[in-house]
C-alpha positions as CSV (number, residue, x, y, z in Angstrom):
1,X,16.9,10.9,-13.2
2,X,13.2,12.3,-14.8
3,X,11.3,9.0,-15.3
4,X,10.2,7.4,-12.0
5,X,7.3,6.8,-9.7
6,X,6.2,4.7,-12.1
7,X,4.7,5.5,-15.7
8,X,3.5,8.8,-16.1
9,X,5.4,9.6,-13.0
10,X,2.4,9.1,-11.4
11,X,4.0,9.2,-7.8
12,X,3.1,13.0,-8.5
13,X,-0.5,12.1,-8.6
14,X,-0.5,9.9,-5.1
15,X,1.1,12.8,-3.1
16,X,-1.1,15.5,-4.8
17,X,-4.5,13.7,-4.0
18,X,-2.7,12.7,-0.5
19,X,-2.1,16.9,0.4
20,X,-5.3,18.2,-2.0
21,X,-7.4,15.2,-2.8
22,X,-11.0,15.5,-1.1
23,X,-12.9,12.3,-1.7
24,X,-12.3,9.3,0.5
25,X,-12.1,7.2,-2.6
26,X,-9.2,9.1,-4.1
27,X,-7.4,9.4,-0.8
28,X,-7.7,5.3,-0.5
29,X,-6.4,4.6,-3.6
30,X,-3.2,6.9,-3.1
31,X,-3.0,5.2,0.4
32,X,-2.4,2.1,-1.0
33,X,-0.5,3.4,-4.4
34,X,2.0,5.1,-1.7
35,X,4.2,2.5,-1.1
36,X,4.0,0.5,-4.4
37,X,4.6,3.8,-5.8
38,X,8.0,4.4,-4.2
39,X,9.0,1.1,-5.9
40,X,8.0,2.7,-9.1
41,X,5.1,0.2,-9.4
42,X,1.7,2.1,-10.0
43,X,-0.4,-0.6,-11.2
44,X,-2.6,0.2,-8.0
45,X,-3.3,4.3,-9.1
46,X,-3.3,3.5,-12.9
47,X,-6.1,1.6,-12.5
48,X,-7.5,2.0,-9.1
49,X,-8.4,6.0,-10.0
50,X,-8.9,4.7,-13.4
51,X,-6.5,6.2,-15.6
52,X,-6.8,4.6,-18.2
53,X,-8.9,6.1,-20.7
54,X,-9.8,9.2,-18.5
55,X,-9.6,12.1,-20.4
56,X,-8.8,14.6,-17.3
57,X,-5.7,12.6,-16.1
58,X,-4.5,11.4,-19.0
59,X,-3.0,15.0,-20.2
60,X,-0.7,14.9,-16.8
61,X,0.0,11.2,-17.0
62,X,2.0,12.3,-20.8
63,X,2.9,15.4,-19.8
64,X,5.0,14.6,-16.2
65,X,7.4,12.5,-17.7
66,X,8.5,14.6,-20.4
67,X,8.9,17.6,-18.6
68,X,10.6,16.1,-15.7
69,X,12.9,14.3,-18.5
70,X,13.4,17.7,-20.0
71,X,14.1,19.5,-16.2
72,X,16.3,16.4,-15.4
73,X,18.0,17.0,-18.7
74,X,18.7,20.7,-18.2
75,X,19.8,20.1,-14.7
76,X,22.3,17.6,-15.7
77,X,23.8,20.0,-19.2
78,X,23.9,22.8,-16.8
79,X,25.7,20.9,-14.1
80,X,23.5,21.0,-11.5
81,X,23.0,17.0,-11.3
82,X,26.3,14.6,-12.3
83,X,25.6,12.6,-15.2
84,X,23.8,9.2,-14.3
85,X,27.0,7.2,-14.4
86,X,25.4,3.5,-12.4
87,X,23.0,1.0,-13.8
88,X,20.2,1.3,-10.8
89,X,17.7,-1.6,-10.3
90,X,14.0,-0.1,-11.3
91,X,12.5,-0.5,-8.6
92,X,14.9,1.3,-6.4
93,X,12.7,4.1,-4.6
94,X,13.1,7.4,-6.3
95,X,15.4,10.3,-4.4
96,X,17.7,6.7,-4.0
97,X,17.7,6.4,-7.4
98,X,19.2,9.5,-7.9
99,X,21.7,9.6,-5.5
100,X,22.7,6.4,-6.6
101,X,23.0,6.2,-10.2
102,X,24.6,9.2,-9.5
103,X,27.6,7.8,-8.2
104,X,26.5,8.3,-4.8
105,X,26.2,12.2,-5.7
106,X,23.7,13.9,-3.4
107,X,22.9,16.0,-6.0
108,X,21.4,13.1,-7.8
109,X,18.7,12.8,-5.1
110,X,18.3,16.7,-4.9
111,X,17.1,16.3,-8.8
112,X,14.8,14.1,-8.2
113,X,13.0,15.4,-5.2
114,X,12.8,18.7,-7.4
115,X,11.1,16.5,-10.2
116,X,8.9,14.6,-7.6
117,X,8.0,18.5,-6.4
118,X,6.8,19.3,-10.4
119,X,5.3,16.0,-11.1
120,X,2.9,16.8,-8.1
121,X,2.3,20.5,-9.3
122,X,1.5,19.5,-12.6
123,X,-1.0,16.8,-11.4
124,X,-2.5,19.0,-9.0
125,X,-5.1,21.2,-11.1
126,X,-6.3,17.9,-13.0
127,X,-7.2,16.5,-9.8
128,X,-9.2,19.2,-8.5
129,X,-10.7,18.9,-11.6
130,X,-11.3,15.3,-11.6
131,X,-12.5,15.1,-8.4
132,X,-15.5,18.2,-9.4
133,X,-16.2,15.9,-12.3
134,X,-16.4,12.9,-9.5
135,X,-18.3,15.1,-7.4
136,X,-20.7,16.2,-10.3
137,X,-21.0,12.6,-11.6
138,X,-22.0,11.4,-7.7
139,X,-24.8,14.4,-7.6
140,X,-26.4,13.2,-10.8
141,X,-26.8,9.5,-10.3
């Protein structure tokens, strides 16, 4: 239930720069990352923002999934969330997911929207970052 929204569980990053994000380029790249992103496809953020190679986000692109492996984890030891007991196709949009490889266990789908919650708080402060650093970049060319 901790790895989805694609790679870096970067579905975190679309909704933070949705709700926080400032710059118009930002915002339409997480408009059209929303929906492939709730297939778990985010081709269209990875390298529409770019990610790749970009110091700022890369720290919360490494550190989302393992801490919402590690919260997933905890949730399901301390019996919070039922054991992920289904083989769910991949692309099956998160909060789904978990209620269905779940066994149909809402708690399944509570998990995950609690990990969709953190993924977005722990993207948040590098994209306020990231954008400054946009917005510095802009003022200096």
């Amino acid at each position: 239930c901790g790895e989805f929204g694609g790679s870096g569980v970067t579905i975190g990053l679309v909704i933070a720069i949705m709700i926080f994000g400032k710059r118009e380029d930002n915002k339409a790249i997480a408009t059209l990352s929303l929906v492939p992103g709730l297939f778990n496809i985010n081709e269209t953020v990875t390298f529409g923002v770019p990610m790749v190679l970009n110091p700022i986000l890369g720290i919360p692109f490494v550190v989302a999934p393992l801490v919402t492996i590690i919260i997933g984890y905890v949730l399901t030891v301390i019996g919070f969330c039922p054991v992920a007991c289904l083989t769910v196709p991949w692309t099956t949009p998160p909060i789904v997911f978990g209620f269905l490889s779940c066994g149909a266990n809402v708690m399944g789908a509570v998990t995950q929207a609690i990990l969709i919650v953190v993924s977005t708080v722990i993207y948040t402060p590098f994209l306020i970052s990231y954008e400054k650093y946009q917005n510095k970049q802009a003022a200096e060319a």
